[in-house]
mmCIF file of the C-alpha atoms, coordinates in Angstrom:
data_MODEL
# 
_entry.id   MODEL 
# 
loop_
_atom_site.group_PDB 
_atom_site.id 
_atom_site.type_symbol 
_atom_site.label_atom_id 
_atom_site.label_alt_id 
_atom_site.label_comp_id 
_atom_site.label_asym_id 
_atom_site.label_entity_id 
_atom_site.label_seq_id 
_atom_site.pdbx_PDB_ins_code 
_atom_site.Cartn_x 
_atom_site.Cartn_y 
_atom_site.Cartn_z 
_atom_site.occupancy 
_atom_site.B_iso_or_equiv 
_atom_site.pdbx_formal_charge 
_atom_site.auth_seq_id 
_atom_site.auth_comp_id 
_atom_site.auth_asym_id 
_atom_site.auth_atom_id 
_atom_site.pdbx_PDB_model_num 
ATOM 1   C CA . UNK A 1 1   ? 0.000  0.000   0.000  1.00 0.00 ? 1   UNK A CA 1 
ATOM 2   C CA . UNK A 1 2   ? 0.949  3.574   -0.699 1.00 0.00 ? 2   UNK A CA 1 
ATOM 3   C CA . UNK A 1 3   ? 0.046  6.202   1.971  1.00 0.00 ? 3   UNK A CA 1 
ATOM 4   C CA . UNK A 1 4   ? 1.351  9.973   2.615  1.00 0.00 ? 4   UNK A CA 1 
ATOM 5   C CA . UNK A 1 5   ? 3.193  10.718  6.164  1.00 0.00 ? 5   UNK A CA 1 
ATOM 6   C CA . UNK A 1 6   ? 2.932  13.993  6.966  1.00 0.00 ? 6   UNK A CA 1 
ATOM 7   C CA . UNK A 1 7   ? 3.619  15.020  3.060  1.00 0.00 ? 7   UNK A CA 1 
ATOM 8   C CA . UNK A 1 8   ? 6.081  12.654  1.859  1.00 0.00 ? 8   UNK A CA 1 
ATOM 9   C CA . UNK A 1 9   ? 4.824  9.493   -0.440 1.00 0.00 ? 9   UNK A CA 1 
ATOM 10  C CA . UNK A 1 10  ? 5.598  6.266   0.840  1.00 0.00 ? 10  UNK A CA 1 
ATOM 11  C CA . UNK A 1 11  ? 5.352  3.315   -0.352 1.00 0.00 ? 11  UNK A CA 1 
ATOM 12  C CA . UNK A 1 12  ? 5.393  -0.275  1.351  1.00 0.00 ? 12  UNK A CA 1 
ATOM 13  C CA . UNK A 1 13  ? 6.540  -2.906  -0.749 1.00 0.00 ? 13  UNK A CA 1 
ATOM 14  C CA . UNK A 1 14  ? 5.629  -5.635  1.734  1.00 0.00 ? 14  UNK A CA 1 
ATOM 15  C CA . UNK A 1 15  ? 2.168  -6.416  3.078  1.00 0.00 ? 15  UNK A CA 1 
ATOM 16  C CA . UNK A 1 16  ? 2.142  -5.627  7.176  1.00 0.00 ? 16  UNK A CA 1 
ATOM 17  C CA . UNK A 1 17  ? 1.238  -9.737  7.899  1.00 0.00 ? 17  UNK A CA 1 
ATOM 18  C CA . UNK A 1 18  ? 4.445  -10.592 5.439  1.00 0.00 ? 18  UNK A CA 1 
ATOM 19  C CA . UNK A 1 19  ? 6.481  -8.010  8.265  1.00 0.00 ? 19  UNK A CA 1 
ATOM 20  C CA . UNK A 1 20  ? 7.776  -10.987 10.740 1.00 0.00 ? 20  UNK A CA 1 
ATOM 21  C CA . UNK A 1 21  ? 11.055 -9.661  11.202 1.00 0.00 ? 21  UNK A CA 1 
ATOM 22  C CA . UNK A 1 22  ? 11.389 -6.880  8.676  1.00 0.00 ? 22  UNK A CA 1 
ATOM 23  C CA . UNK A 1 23  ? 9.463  -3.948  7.151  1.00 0.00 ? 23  UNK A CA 1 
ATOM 24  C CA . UNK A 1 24  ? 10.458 -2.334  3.843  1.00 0.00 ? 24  UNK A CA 1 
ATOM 25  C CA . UNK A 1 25  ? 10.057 1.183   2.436  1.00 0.00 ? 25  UNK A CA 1 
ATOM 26  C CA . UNK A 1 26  ? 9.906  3.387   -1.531 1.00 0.00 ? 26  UNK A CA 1 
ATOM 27  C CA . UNK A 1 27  ? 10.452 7.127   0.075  1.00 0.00 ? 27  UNK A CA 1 
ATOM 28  C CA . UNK A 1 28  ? 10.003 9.196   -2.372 1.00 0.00 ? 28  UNK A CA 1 
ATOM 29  C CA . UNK A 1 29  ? 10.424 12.972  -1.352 1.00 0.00 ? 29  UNK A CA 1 
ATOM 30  C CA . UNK A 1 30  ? 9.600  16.214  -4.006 1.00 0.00 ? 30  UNK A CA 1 
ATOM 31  C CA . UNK A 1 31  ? 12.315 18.574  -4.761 1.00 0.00 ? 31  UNK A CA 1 
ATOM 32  C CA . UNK A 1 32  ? 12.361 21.210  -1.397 1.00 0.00 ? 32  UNK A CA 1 
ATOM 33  C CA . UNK A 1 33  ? 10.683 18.737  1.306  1.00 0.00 ? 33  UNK A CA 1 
ATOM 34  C CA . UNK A 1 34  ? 11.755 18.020  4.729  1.00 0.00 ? 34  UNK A CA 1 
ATOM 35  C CA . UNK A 1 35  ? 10.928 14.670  6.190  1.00 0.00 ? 35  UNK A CA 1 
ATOM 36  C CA . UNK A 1 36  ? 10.083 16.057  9.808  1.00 0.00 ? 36  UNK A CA 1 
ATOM 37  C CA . UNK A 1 37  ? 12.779 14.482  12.980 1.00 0.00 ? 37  UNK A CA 1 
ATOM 38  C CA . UNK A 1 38  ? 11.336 11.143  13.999 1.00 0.00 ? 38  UNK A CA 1 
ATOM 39  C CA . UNK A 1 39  ? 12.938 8.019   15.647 1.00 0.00 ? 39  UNK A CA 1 
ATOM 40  C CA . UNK A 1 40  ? 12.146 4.555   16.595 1.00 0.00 ? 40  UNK A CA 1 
ATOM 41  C CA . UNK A 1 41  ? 12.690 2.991   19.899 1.00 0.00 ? 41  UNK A CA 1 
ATOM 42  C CA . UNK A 1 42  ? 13.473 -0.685  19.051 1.00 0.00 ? 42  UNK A CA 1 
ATOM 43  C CA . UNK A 1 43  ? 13.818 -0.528  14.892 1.00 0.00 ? 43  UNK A CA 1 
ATOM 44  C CA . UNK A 1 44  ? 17.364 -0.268  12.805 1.00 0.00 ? 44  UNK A CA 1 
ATOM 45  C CA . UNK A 1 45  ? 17.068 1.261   9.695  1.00 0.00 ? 45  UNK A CA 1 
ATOM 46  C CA . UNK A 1 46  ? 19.015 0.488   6.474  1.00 0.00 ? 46  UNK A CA 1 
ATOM 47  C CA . UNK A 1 47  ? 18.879 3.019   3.418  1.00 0.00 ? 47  UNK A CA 1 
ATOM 48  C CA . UNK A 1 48  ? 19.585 3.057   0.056  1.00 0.00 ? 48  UNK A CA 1 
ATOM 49  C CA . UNK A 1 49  ? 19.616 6.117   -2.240 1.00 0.00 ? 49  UNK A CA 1 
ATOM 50  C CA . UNK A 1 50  ? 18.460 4.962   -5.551 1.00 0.00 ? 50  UNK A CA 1 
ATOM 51  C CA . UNK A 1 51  ? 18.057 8.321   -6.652 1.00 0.00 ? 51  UNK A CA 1 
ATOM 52  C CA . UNK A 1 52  ? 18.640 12.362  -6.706 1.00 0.00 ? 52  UNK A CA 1 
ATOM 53  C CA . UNK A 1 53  ? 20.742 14.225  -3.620 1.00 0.00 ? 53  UNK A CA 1 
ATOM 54  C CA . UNK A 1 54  ? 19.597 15.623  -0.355 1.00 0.00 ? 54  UNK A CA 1 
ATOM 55  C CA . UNK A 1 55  ? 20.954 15.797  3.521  1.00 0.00 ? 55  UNK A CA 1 
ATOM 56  C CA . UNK A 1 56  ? 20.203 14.249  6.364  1.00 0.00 ? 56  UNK A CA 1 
ATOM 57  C CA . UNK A 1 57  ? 20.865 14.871  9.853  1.00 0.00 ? 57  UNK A CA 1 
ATOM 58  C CA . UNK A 1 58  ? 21.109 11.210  11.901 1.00 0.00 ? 58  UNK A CA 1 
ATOM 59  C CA . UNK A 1 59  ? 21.672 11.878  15.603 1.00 0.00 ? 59  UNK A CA 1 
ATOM 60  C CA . UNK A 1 60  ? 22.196 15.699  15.109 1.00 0.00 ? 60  UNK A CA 1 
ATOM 61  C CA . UNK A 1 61  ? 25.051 15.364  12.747 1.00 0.00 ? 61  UNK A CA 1 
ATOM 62  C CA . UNK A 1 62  ? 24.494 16.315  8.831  1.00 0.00 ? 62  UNK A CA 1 
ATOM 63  C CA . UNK A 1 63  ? 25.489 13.800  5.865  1.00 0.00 ? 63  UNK A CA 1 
ATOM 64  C CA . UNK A 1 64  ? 25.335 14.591  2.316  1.00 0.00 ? 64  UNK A CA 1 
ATOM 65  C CA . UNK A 1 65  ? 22.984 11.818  0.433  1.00 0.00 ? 65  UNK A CA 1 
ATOM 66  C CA . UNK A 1 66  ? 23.527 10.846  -3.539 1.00 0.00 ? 66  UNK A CA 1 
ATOM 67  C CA . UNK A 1 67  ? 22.744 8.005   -5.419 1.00 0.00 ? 67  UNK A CA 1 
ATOM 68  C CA . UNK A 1 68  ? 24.553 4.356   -4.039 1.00 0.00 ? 68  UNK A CA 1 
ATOM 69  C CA . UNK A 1 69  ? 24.567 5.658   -0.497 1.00 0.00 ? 69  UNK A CA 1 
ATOM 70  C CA . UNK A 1 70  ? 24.151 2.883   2.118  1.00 0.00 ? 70  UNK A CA 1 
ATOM 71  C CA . UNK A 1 71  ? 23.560 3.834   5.894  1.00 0.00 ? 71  UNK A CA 1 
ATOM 72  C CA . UNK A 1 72  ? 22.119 2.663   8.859  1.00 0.00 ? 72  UNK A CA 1 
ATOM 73  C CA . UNK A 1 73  ? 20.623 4.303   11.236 1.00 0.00 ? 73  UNK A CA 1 
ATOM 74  C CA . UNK A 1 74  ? 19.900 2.347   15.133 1.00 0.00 ? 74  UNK A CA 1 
ATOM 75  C CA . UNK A 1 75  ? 17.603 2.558   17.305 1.00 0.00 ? 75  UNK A CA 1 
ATOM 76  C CA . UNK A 1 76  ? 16.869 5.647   19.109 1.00 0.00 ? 76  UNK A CA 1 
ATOM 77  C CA . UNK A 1 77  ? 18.410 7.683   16.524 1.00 0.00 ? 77  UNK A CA 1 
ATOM 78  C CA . UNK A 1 78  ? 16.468 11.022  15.609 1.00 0.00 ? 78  UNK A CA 1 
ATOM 79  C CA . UNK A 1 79  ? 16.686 11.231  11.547 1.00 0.00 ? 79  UNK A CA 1 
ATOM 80  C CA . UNK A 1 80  ? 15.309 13.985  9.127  1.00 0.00 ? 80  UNK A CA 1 
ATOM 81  C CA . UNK A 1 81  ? 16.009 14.163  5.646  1.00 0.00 ? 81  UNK A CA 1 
ATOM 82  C CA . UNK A 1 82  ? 15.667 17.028  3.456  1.00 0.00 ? 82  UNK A CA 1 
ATOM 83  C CA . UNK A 1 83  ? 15.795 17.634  -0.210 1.00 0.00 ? 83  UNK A CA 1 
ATOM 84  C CA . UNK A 1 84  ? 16.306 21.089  -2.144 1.00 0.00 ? 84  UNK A CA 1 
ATOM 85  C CA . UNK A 1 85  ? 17.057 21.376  -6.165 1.00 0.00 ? 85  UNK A CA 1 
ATOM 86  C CA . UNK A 1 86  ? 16.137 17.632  -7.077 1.00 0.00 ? 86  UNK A CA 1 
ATOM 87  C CA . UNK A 1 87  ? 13.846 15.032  -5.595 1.00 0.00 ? 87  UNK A CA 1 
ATOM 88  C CA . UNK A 1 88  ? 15.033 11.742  -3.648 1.00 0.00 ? 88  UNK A CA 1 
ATOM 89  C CA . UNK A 1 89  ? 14.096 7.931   -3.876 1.00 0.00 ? 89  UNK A CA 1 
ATOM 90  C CA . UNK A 1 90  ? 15.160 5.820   -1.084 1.00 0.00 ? 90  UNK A CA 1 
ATOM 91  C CA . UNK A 1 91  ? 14.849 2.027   0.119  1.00 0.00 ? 91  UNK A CA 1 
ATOM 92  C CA . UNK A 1 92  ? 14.531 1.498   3.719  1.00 0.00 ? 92  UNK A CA 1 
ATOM 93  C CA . UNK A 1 93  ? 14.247 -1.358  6.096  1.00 0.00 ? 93  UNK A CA 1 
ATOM 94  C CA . UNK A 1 94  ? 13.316 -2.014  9.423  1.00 0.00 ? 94  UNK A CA 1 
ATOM 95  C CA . UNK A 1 95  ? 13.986 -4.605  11.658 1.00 0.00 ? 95  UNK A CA 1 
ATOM 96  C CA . UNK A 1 96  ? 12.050 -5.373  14.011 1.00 0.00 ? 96  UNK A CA 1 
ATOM 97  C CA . UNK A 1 97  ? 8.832  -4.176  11.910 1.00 0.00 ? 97  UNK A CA 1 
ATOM 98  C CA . UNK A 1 98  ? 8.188  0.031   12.000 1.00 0.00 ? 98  UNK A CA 1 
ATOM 99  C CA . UNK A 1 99  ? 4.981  1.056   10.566 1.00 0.00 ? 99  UNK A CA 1 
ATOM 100 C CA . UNK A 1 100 ? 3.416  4.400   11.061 1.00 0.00 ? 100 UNK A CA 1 
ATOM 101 C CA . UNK A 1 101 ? 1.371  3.235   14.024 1.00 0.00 ? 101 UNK A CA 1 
ATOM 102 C CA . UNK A 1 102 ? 3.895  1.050   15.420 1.00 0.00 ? 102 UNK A CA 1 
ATOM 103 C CA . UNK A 1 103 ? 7.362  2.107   16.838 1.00 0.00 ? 103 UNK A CA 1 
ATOM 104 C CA . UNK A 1 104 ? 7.084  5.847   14.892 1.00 0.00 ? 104 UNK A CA 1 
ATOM 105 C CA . UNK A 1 105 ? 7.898  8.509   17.138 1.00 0.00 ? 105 UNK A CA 1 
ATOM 106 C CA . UNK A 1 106 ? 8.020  12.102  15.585 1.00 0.00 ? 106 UNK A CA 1 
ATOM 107 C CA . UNK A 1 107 ? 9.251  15.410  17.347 1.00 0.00 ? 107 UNK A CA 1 
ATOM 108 C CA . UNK A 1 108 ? 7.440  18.641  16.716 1.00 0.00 ? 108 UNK A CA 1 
# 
């Protein structure tokens, strides 16, 4: 299913009762979009940039993302992304399961 989180598409390429031990992500943000600070309290993240450029800030330090990036990001971690002149596609796991209602924690 495809859903939008607080303006950024989403979609989730595996069906919640397939999500035993992993749940997996399309993010696809718009040119000049934040993805707003959130964390998760038991779920590591991978990502993969498949395409375009933007930053994020993982734990209060800033990393530049482009296309081929691989990062993780553990538990706990506070994470926003943002983009500015081109849009961003990114594949990302959790494990344990994260869903929006489950083990999503954002910070106004």
């Amino acid at each position: 299913g495809s859903f939008v989180l607080k303006g950024i598409q989403i979609d989730q390429l595996l069906p919640q009762e397939a999500c035993e031990h992993f749940s997996a992500y399309m993010i696809r943000m718009k040119q000049n979009q934040t993805k707003k600070n959130s964390y998760h309290k038991e779920g590591e993240e991978l990502y993969y940039i498949l395409s375009g450029t933007g930053t994020a800030v993982l734990g209060g330090k800033d990393y530049k993302l482009t296309e081929g990036c691989f990062f993780r990001v553990p538990p706990g971690t506070v994470h926003q992304f943002t983009t500015y002149s081109e849009s961003l596609c990114m594949l990302n796991f959790h494990s344990p399961p994260v869903f929006n209602d489950k083990d999503t924690y954002f910070i106004e």
